[in-house]
mmCIF file of the N, C-alpha and C atoms, coordinates in Angstrom:
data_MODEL
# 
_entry.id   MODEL 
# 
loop_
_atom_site.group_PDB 
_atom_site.id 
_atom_site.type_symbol 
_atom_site.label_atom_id 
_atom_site.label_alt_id 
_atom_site.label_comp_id 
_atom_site.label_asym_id 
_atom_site.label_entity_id 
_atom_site.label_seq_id 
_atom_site.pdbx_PDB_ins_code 
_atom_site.Cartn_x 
_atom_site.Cartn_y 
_atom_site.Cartn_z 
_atom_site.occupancy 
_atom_site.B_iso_or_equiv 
_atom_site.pdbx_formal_charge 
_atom_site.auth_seq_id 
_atom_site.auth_comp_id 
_atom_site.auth_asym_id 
_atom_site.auth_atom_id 
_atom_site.pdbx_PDB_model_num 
ATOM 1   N N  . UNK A 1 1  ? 102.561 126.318 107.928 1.00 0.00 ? 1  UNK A N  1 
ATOM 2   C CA . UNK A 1 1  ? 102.825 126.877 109.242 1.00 0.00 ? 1  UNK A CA 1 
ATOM 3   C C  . UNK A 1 1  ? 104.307 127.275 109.338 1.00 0.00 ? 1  UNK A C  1 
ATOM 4   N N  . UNK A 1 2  ? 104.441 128.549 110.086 1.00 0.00 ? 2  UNK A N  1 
ATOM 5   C CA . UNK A 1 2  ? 106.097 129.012 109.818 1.00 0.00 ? 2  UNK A CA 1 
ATOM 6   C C  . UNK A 1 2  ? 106.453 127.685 111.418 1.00 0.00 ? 2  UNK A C  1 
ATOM 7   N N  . UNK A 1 3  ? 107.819 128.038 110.943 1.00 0.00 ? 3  UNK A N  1 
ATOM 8   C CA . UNK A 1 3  ? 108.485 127.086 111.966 1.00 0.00 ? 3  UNK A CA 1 
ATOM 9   C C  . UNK A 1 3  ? 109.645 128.239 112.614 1.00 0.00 ? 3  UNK A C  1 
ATOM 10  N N  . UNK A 1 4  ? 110.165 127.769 114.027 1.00 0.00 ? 4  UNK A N  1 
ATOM 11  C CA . UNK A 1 4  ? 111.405 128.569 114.732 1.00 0.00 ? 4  UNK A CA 1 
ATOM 12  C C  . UNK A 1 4  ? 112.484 128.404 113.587 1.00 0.00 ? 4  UNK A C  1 
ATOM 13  N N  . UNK A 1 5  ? 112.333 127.449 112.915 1.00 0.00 ? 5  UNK A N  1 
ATOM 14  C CA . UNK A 1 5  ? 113.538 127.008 111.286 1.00 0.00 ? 5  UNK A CA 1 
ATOM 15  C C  . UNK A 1 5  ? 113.655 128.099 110.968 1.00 0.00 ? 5  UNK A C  1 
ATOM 16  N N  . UNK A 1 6  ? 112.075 127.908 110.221 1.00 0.00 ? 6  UNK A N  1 
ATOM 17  C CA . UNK A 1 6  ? 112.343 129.645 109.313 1.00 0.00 ? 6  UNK A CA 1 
ATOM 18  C C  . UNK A 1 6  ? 112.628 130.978 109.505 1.00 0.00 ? 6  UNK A C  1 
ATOM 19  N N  . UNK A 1 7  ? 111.591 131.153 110.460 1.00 0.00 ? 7  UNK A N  1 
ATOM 20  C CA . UNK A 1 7  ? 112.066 132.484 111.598 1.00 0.00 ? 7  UNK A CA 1 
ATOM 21  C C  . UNK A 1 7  ? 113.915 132.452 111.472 1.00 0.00 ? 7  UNK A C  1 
ATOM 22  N N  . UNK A 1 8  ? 114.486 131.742 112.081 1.00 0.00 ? 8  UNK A N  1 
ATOM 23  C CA . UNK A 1 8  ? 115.715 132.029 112.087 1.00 0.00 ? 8  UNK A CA 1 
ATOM 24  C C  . UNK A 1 8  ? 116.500 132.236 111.153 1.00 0.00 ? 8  UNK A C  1 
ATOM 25  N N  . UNK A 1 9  ? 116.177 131.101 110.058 1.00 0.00 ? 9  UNK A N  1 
ATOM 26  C CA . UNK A 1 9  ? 116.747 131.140 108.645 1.00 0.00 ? 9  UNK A CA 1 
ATOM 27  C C  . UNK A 1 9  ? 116.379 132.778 107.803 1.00 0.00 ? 9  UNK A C  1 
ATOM 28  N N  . UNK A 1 10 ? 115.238 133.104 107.891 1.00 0.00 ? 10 UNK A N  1 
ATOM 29  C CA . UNK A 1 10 ? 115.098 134.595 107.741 1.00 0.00 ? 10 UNK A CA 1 
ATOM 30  C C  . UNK A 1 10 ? 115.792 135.645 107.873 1.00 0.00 ? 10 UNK A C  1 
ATOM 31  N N  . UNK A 1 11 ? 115.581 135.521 109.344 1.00 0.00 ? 11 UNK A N  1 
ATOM 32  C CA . UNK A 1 11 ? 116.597 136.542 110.170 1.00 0.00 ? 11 UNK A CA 1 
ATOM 33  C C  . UNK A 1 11 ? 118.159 136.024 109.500 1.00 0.00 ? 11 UNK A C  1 
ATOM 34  N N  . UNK A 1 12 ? 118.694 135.552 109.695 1.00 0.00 ? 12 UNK A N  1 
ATOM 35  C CA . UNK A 1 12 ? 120.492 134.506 109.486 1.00 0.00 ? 12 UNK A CA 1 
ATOM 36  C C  . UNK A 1 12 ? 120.967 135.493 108.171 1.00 0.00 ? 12 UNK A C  1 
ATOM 37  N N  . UNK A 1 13 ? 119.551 135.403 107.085 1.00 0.00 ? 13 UNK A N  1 
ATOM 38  C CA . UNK A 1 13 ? 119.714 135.812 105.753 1.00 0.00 ? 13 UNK A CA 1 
ATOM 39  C C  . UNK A 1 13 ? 120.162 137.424 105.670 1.00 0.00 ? 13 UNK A C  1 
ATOM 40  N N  . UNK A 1 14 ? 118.946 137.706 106.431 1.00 0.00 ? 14 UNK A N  1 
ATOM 41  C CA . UNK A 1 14 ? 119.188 139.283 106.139 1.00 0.00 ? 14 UNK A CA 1 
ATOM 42  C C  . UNK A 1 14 ? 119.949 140.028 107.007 1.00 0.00 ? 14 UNK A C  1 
ATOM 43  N N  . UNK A 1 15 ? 120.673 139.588 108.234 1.00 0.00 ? 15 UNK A N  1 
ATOM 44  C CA . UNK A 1 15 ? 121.531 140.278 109.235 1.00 0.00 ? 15 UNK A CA 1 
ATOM 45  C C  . UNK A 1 15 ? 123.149 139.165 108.994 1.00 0.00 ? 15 UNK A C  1 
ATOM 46  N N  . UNK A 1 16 ? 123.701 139.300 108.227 1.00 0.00 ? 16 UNK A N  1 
ATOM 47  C CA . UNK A 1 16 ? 124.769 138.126 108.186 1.00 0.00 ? 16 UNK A CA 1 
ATOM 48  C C  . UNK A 1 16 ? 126.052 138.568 109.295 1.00 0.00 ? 16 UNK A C  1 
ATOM 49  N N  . UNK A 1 17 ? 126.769 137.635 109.865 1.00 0.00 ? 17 UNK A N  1 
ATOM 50  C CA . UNK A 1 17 ? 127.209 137.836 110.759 1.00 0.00 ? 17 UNK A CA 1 
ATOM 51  C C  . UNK A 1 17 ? 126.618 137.501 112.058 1.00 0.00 ? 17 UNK A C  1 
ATOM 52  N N  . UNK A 1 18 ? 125.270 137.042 112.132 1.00 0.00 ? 18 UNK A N  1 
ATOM 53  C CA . UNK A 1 18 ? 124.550 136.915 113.143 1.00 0.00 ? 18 UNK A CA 1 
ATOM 54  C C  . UNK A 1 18 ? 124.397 135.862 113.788 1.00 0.00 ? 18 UNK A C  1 
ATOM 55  N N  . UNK A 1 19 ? 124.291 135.558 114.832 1.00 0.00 ? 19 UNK A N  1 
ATOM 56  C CA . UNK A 1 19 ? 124.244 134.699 116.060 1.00 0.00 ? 19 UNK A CA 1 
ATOM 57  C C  . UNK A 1 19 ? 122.706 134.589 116.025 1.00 0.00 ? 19 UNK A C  1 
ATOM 58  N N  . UNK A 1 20 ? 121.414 133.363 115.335 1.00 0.00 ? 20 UNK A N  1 
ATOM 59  C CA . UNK A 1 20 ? 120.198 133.712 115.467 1.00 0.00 ? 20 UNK A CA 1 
ATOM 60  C C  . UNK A 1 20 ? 120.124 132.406 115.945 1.00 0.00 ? 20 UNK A C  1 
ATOM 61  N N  . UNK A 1 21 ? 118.882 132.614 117.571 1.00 0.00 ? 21 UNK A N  1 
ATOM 62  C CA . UNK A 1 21 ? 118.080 131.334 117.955 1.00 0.00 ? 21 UNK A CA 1 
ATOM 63  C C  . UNK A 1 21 ? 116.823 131.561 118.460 1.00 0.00 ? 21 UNK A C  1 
ATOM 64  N N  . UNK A 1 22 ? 116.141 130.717 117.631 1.00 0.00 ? 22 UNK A N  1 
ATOM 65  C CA . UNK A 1 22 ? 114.621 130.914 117.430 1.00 0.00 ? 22 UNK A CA 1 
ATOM 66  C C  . UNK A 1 22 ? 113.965 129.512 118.353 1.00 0.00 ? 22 UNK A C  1 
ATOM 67  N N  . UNK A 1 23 ? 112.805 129.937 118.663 1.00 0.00 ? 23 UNK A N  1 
ATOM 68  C CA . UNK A 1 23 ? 112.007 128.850 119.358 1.00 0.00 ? 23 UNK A CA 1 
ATOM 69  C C  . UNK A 1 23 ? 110.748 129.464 119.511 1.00 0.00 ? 23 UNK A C  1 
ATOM 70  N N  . UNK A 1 24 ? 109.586 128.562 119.502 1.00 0.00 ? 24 UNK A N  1 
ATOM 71  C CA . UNK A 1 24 ? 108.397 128.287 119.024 1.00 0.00 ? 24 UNK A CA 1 
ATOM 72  C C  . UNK A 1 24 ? 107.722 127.563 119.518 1.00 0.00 ? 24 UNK A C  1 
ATOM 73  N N  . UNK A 1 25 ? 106.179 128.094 119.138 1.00 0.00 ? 25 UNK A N  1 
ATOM 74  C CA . UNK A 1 25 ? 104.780 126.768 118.865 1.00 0.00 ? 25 UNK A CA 1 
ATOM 75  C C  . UNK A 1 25 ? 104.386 127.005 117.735 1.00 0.00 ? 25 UNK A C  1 
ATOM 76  N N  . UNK A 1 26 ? 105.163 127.537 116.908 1.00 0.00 ? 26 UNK A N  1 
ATOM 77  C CA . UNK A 1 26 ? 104.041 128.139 115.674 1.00 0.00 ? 26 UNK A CA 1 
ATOM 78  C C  . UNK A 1 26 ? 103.060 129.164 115.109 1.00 0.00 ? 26 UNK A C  1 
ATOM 79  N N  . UNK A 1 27 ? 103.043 129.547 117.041 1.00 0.00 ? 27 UNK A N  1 
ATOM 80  C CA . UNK A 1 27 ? 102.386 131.132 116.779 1.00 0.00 ? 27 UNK A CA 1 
ATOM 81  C C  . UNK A 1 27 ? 102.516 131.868 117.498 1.00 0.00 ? 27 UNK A C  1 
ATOM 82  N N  . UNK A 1 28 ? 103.518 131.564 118.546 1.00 0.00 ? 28 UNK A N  1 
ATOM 83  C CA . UNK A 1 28 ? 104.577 132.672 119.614 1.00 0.00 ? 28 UNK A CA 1 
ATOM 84  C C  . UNK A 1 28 ? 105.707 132.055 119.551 1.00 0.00 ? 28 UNK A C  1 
ATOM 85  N N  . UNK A 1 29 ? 106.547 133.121 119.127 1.00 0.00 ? 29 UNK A N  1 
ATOM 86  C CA . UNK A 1 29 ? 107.908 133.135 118.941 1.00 0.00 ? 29 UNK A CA 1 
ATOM 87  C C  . UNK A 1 29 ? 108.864 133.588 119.914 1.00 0.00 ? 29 UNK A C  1 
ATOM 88  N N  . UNK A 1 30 ? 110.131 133.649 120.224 1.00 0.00 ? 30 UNK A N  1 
ATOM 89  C CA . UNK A 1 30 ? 111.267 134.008 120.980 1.00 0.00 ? 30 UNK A CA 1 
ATOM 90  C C  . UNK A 1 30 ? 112.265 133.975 120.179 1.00 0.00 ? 30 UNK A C  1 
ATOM 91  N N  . UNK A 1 31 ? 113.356 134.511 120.094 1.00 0.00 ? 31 UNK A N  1 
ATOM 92  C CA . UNK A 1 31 ? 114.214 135.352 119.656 1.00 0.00 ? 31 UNK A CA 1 
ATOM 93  C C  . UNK A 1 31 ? 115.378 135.667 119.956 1.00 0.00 ? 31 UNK A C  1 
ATOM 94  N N  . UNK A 1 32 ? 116.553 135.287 120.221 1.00 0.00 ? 32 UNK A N  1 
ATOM 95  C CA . UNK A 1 32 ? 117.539 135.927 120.614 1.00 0.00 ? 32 UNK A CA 1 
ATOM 96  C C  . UNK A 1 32 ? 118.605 136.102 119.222 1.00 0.00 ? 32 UNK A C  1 
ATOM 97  N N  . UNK A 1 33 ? 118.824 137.493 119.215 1.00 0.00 ? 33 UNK A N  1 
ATOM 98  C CA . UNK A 1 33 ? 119.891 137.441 118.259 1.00 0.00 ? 33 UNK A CA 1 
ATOM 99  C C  . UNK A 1 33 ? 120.884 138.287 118.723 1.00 0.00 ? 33 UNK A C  1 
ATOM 100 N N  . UNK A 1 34 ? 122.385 138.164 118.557 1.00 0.00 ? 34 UNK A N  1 
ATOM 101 C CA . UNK A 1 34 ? 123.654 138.785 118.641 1.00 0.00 ? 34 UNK A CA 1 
ATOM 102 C C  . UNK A 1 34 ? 124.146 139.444 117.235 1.00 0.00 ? 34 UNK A C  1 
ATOM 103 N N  . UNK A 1 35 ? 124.203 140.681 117.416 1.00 0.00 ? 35 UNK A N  1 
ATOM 104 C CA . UNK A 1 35 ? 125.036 140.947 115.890 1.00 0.00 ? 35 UNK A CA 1 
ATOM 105 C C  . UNK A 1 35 ? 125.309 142.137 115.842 1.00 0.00 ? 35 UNK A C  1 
ATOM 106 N N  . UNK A 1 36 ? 126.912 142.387 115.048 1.00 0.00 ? 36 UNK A N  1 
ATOM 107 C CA . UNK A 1 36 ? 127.262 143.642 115.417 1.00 0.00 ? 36 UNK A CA 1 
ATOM 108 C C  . UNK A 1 36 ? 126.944 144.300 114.905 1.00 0.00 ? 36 UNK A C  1 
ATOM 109 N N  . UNK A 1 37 ? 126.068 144.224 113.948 1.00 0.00 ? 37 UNK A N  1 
ATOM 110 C CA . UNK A 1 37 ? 125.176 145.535 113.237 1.00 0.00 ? 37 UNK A CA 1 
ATOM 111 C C  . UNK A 1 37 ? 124.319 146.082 114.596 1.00 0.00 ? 37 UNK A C  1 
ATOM 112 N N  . UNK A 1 38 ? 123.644 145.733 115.586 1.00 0.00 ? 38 UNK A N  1 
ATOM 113 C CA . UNK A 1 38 ? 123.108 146.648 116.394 1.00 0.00 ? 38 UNK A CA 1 
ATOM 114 C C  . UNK A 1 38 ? 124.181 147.284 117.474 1.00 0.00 ? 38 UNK A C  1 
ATOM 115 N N  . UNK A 1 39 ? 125.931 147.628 117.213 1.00 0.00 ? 39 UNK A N  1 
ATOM 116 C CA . UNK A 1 39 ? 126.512 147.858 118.107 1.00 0.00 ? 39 UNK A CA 1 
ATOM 117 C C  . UNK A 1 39 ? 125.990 149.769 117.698 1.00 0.00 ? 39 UNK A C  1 
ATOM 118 N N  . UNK A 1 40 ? 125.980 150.181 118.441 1.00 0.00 ? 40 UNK A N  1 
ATOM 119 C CA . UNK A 1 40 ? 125.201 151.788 118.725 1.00 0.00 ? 40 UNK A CA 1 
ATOM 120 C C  . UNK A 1 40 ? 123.801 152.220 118.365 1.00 0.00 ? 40 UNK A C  1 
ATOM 121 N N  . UNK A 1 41 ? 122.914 151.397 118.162 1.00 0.00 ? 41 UNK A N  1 
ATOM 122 C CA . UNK A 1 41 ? 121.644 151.193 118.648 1.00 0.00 ? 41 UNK A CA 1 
ATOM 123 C C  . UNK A 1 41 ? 120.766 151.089 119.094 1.00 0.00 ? 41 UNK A C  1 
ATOM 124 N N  . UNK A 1 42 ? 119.395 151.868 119.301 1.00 0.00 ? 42 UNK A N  1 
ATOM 125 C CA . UNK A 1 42 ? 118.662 151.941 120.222 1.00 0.00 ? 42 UNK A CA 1 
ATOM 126 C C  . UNK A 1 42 ? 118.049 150.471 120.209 1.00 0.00 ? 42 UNK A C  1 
ATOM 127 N N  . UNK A 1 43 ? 117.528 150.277 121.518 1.00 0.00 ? 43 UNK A N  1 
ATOM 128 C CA . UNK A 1 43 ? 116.283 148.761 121.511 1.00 0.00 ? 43 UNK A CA 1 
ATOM 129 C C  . UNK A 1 43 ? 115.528 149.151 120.244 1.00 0.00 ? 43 UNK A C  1 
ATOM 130 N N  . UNK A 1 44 ? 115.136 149.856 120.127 1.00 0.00 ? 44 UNK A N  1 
ATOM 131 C CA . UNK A 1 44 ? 114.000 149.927 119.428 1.00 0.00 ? 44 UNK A CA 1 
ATOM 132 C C  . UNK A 1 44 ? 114.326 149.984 117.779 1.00 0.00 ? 44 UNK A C  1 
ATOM 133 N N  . UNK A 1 45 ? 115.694 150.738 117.321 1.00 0.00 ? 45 UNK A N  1 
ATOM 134 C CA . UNK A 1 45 ? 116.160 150.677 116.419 1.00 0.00 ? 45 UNK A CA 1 
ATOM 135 C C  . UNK A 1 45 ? 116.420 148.889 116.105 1.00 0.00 ? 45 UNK A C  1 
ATOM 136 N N  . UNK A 1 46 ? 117.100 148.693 116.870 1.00 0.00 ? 46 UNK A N  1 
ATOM 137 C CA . UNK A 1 46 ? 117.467 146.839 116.816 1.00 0.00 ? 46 UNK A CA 1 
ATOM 138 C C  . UNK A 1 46 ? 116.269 146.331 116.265 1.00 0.00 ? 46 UNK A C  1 
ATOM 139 N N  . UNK A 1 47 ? 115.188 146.585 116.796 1.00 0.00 ? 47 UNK A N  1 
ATOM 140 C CA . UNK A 1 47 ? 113.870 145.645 116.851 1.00 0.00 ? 47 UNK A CA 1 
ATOM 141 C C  . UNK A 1 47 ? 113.438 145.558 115.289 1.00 0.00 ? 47 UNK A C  1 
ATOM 142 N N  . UNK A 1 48 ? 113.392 147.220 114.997 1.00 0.00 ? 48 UNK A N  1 
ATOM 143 C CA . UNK A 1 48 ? 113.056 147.989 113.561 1.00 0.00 ? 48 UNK A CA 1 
ATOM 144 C C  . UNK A 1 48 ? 113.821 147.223 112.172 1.00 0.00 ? 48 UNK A C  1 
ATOM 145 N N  . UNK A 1 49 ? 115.003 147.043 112.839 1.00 0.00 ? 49 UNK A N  1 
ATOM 146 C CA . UNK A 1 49 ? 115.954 146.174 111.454 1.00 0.00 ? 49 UNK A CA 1 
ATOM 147 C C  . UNK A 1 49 ? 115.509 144.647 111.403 1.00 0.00 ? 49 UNK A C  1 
ATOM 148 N N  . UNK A 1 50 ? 114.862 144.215 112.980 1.00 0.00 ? 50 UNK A N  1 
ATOM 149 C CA . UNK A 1 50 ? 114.540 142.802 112.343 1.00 0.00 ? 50 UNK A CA 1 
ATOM 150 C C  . UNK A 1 50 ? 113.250 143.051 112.014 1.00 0.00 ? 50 UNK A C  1 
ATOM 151 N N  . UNK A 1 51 ? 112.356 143.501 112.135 1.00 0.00 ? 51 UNK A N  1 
ATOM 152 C CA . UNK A 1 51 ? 110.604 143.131 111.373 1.00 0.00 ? 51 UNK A CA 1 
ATOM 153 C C  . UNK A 1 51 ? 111.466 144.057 110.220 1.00 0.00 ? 51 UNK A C  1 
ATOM 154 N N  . UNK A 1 52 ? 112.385 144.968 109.833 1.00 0.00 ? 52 UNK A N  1 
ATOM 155 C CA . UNK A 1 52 ? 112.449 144.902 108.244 1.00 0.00 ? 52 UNK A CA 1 
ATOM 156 C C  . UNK A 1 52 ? 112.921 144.587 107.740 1.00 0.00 ? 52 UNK A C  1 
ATOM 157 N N  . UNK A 1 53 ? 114.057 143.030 108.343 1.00 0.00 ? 53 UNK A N  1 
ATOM 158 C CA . UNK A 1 53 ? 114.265 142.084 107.528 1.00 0.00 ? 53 UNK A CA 1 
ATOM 159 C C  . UNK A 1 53 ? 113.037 140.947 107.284 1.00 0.00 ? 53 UNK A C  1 
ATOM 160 N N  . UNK A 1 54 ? 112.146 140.933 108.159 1.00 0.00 ? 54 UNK A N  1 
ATOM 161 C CA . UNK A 1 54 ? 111.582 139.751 107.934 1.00 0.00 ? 54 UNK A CA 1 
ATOM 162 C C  . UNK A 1 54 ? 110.005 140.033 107.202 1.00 0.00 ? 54 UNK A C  1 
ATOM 163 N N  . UNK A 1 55 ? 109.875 141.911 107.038 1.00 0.00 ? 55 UNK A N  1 
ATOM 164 C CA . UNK A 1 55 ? 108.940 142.543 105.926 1.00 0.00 ? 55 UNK A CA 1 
ATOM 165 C C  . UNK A 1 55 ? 107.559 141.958 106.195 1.00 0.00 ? 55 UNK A C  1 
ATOM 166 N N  . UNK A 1 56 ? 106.917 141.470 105.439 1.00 0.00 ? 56 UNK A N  1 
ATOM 167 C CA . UNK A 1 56 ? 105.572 141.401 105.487 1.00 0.00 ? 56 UNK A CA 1 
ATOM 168 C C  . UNK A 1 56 ? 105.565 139.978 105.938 1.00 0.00 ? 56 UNK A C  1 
ATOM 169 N N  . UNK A 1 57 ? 106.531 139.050 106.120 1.00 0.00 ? 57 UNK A N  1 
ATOM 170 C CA . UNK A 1 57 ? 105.639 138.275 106.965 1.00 0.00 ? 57 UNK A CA 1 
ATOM 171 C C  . UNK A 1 57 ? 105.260 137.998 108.369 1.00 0.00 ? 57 UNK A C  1 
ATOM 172 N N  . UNK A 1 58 ? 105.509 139.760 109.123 1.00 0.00 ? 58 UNK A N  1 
ATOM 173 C CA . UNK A 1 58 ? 105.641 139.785 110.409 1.00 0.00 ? 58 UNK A CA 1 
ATOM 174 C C  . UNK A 1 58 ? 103.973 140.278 110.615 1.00 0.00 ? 58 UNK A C  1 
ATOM 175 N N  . UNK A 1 59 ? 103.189 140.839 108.913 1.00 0.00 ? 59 UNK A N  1 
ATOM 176 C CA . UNK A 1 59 ? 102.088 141.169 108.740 1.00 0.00 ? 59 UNK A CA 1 
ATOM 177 C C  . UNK A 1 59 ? 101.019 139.718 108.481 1.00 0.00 ? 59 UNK A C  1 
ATOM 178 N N  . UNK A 1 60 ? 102.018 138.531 108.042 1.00 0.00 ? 60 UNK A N  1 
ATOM 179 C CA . UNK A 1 60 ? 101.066 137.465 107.184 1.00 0.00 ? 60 UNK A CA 1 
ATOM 180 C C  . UNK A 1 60 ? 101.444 136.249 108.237 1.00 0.00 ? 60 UNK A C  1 
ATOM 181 N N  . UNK A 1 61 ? 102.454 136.279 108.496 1.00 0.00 ? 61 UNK A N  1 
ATOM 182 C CA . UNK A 1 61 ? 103.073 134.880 108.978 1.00 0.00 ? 61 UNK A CA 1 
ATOM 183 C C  . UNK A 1 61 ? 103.195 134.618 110.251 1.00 0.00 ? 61 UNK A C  1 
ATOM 184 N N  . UNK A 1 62 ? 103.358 135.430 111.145 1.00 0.00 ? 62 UNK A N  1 
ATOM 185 C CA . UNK A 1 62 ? 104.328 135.446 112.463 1.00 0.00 ? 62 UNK A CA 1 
ATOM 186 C C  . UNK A 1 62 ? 103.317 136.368 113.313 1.00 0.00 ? 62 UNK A C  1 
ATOM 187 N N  . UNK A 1 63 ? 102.801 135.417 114.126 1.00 0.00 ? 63 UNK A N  1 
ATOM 188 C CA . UNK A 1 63 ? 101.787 135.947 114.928 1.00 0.00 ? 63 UNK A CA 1 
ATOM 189 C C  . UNK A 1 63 ? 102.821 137.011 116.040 1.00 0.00 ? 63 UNK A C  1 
ATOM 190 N N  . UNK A 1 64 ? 103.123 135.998 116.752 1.00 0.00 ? 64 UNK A N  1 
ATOM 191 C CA . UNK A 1 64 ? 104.001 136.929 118.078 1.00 0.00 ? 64 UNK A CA 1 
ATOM 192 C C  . UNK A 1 64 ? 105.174 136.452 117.852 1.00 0.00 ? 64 UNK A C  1 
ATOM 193 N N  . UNK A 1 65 ? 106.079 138.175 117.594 1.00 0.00 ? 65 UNK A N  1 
ATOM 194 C CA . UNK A 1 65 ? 107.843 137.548 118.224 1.00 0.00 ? 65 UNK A CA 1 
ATOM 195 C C  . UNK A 1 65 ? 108.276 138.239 119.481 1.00 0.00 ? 65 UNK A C  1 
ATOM 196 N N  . UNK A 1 66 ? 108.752 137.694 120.156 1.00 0.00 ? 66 UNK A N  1 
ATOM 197 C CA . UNK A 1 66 ? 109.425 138.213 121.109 1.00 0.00 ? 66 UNK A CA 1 
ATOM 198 C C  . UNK A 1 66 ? 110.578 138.577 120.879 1.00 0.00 ? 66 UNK A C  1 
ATOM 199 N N  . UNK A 1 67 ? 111.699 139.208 121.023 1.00 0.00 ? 67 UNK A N  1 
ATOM 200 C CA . UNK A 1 67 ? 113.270 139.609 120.365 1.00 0.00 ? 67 UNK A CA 1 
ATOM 201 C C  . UNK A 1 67 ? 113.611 140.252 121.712 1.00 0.00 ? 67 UNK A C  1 
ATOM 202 N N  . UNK A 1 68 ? 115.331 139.162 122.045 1.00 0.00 ? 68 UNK A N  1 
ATOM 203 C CA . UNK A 1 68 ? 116.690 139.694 122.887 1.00 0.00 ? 68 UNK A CA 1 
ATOM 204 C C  . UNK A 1 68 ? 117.273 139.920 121.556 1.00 0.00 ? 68 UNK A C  1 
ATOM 205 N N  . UNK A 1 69 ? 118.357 141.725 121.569 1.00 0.00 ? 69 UNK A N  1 
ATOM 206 C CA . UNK A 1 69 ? 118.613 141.753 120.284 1.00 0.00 ? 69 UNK A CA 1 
ATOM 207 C C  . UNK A 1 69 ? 120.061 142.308 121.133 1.00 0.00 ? 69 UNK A C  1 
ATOM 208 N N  . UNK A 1 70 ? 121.031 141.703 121.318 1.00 0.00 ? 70 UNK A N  1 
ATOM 209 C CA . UNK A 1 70 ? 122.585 141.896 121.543 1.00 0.00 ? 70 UNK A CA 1 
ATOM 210 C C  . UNK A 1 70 ? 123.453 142.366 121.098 1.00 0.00 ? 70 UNK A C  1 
ATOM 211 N N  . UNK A 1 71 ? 124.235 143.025 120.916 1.00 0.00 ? 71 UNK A N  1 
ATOM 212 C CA . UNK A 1 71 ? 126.026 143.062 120.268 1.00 0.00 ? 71 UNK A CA 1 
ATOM 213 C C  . UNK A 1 71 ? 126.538 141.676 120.578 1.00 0.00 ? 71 UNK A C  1 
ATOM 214 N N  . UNK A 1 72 ? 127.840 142.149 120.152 1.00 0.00 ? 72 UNK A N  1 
ATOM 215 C CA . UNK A 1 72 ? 128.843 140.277 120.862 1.00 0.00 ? 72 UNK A CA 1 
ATOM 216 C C  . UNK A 1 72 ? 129.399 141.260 122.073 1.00 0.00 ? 72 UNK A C  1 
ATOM 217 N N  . UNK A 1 73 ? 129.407 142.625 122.709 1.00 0.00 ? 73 UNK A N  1 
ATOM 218 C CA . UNK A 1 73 ? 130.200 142.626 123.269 1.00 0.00 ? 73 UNK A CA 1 
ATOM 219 C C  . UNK A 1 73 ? 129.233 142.969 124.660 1.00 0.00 ? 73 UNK A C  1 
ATOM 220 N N  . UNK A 1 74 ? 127.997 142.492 124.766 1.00 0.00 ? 74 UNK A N  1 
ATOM 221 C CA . UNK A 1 74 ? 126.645 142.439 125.755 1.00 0.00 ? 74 UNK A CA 1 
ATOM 222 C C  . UNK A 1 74 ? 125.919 141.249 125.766 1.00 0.00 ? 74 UNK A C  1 
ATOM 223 N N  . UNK A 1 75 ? 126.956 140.148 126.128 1.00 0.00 ? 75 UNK A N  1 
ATOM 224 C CA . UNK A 1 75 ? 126.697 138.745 126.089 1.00 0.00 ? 75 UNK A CA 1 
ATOM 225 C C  . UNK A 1 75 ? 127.082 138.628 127.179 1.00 0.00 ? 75 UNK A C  1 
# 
């Protein structure tokens, strides 16, 4: 079973620089991440870089995520 651990540890990996906090039941997720890779970014672009950091297991693993996806300077 994935955990809010992994989810985050995922995300942490592939966006470095990032502010990631995850929370859970195991099969709905929440999301908040800060990072200045989405500074001039659409929502939707933001969203796009995290399911393609986290690739196919947003197909195998991760029922529902929810995602707040921030700059540091929209905190």
């Amino acid at each position: 079973m994935v955990t809010p651990e992994d989810i985050q540890a995922w995300i942490a990996e592939g966006m470095e620089n990032s502010d990631v906090k995850v929370q859970g039941d195991g099969q709905h997720f929440e999301a908040v991440i800060i990072s200045p890779e989405f500074i001039g970014k659409s929502l939707i672009q933001r969203h796009q870089m995290v399911y393609g950091v986290l690739g196919e297991r947003m197909k195998s693993q991760i029922h529902a995520l929810s995602m707040k996806t921030l700059t540091p300077d929209e905190l």
